[in-house]
DODREN-128794 format. One record per residue: x, y, z of N, C-alpha, C in turn; residue number from 1. Coordinates in nm, 2 decimals, decimal comma, m for minus. Each point is the difference from the previous one (the first is absolute). Layout:
REM DODREN-128794
n.x  n.y  n.z  ca.x  ca.y  ca.z  c.x  c.y  c.z  seq
X  Y  Z  X  Y  Z  X  Y  Z  NUM
...
This chain:
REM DODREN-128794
n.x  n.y  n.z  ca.x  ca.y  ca.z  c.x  c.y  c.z  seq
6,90  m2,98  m1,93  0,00  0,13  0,07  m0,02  m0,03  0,15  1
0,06  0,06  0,12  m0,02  0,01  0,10  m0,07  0,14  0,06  2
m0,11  m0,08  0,10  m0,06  0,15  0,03  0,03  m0,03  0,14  3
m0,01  0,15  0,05  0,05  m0,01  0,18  m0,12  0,04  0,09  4
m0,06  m0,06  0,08  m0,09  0,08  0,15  0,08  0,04  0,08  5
0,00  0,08  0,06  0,06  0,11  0,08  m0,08  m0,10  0,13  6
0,11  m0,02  0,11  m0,04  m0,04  0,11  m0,05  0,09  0,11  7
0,05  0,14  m0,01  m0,05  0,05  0,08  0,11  0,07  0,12  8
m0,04  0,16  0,01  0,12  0,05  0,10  0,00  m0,04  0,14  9
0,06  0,07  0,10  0,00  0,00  0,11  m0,14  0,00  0,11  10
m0,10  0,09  m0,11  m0,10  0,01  0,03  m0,13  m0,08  m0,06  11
0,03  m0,07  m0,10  m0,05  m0,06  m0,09  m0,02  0,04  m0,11  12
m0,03  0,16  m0,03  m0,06  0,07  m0,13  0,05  m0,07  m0,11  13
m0,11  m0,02  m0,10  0,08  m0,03  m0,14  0,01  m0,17  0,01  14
m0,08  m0,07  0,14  0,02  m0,17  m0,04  m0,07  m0,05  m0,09  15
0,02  m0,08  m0,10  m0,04  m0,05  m0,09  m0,03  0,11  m0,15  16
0,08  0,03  0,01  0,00  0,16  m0,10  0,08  m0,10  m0,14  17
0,01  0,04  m0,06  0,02  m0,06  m0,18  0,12  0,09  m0,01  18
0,11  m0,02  m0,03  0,10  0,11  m0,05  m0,02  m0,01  m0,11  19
m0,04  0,15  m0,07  0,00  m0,01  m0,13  0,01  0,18  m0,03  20
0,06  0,04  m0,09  0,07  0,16  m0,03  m0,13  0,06  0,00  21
0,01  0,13  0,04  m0,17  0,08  0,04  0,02  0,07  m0,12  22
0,08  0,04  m0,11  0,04  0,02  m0,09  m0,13  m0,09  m0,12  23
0,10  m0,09  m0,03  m0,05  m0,07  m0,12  m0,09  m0,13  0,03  24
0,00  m0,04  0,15  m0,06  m0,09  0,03  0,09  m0,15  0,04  25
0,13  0,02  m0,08  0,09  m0,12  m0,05  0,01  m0,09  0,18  26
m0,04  m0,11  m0,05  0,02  m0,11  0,15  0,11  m0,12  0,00  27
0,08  0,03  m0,13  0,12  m0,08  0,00  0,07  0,02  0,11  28
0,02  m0,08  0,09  0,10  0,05  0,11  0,18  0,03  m0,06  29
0,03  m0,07  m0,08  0,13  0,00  m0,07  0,02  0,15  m0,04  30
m0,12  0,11  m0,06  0,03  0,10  m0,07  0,00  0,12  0,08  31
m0,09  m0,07  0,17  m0,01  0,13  0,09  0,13  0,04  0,09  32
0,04  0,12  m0,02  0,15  0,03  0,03  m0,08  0,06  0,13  33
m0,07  0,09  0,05  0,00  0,09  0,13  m0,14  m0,10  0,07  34
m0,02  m0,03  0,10  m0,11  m0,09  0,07  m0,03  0,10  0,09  35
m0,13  0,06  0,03  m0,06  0,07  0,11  0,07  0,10  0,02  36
0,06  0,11  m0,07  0,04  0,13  0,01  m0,13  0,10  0,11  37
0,08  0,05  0,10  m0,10  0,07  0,07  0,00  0,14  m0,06  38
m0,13  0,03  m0,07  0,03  0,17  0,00  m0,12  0,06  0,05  39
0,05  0,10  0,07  m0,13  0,09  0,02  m0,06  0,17  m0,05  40
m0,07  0,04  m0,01  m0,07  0,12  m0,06  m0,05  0,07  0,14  41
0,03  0,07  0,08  m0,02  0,05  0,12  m0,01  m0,07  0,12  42
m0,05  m0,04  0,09  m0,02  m0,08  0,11  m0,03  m0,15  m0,01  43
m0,02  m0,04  m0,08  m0,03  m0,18  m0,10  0,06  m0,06  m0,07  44
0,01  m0,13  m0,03  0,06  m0,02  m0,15  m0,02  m0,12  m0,01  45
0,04  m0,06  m0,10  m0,02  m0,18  m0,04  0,13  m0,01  m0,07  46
m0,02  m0,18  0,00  0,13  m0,04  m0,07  0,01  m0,01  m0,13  47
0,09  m0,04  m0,07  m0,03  0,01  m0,14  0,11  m0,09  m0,05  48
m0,05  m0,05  m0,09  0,11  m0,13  m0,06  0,01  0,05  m0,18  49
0,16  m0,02  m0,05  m0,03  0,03  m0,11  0,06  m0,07  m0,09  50
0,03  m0,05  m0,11  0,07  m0,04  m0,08  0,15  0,04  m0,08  51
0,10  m0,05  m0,06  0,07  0,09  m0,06  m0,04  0,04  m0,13  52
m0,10  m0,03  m0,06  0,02  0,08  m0,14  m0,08  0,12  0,03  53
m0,14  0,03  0,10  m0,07  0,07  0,04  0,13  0,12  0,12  54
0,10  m0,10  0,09  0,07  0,13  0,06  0,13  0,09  m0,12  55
0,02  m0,09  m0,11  0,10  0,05  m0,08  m0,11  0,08  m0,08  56
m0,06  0,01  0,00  m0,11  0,12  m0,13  0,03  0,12  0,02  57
0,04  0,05  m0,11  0,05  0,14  0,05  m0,12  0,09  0,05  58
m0,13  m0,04  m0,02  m0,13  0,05  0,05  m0,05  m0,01  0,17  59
0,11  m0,13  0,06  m0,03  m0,05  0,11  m0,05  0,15  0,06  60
0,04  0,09  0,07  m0,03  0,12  0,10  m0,13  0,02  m0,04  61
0,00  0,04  m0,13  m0,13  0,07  m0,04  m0,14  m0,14  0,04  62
0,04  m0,14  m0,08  m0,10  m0,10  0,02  m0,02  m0,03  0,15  63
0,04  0,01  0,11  0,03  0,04  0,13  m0,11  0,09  0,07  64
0,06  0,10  m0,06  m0,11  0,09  0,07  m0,13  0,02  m0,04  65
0,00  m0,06  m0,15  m0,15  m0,01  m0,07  m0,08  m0,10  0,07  66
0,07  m0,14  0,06  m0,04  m0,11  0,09  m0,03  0,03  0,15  67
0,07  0,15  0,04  m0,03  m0,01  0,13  m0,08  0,12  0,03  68
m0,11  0,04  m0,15  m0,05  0,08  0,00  0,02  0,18  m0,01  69
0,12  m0,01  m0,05  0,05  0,18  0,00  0,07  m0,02  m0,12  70
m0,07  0,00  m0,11  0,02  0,01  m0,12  0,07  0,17  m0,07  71
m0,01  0,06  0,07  0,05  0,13  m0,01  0,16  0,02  0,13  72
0,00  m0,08  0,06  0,15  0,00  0,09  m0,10  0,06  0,16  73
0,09  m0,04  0,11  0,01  0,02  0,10  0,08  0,10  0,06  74
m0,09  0,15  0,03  0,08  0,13  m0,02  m0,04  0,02  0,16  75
0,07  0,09  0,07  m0,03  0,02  0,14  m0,08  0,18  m0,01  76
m0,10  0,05  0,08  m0,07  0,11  m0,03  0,11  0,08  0,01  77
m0,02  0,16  m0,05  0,12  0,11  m0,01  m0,02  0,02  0,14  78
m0,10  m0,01  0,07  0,00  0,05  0,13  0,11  m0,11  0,07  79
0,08  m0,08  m0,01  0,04  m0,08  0,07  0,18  0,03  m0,05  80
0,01  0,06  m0,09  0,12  0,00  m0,05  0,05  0,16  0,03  81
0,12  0,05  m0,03  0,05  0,14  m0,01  0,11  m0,01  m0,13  82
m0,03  0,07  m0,13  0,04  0,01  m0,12  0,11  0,06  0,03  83
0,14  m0,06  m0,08  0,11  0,15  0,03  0,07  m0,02  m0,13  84
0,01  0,16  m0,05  0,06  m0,02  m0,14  0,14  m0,04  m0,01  85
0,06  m0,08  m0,06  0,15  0,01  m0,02  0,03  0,03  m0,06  86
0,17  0,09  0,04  0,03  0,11  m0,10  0,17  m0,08  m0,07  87
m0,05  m0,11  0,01  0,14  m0,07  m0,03  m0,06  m0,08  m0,18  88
């Protein structure tokens, strides 16, 4: 099995980091298909490395949001939105 350390960005974040799926934990480098995906949740975010049997799960979204703490989904308040019915 090969495992990978992350050397490190532009700025350095993340040097000597383990690539390994935040998912299932998996540190095979051969199985991890996405490396350091940047996502963020309002003004922040981190990277996130994942595998393919963990990105092919048809759970992936839901196991996702349960990991990044919004186990119930990431909804924006009504005050931020304007509802409009369609009549199509």
């Amino acid at each position: 099995m090969k495992i990978a350390r992350y050397k490190g960005g532009m700025f350095g974040e993340g040097e000597g980091e383990i690539l390994s799926c935040c998912l299932c934990g998996e540190k095979d480098f051969d199985k991890l298909v996405v490396h350091r995906l940047g996502i963020s949740v309002g003004m922040g975010g981190d990277d996130y490395t994942f595998c393919k049997k963990c990105l092919d799960d048809k759970n992936f979204g839901l196991n996702l949001l349960h990991h990044l703490g919004y186990p119930y989904g990431i909804l924006l308040k009504e005050e931020c939105v304007d509802i409009i019915e369609d009549e199509g």
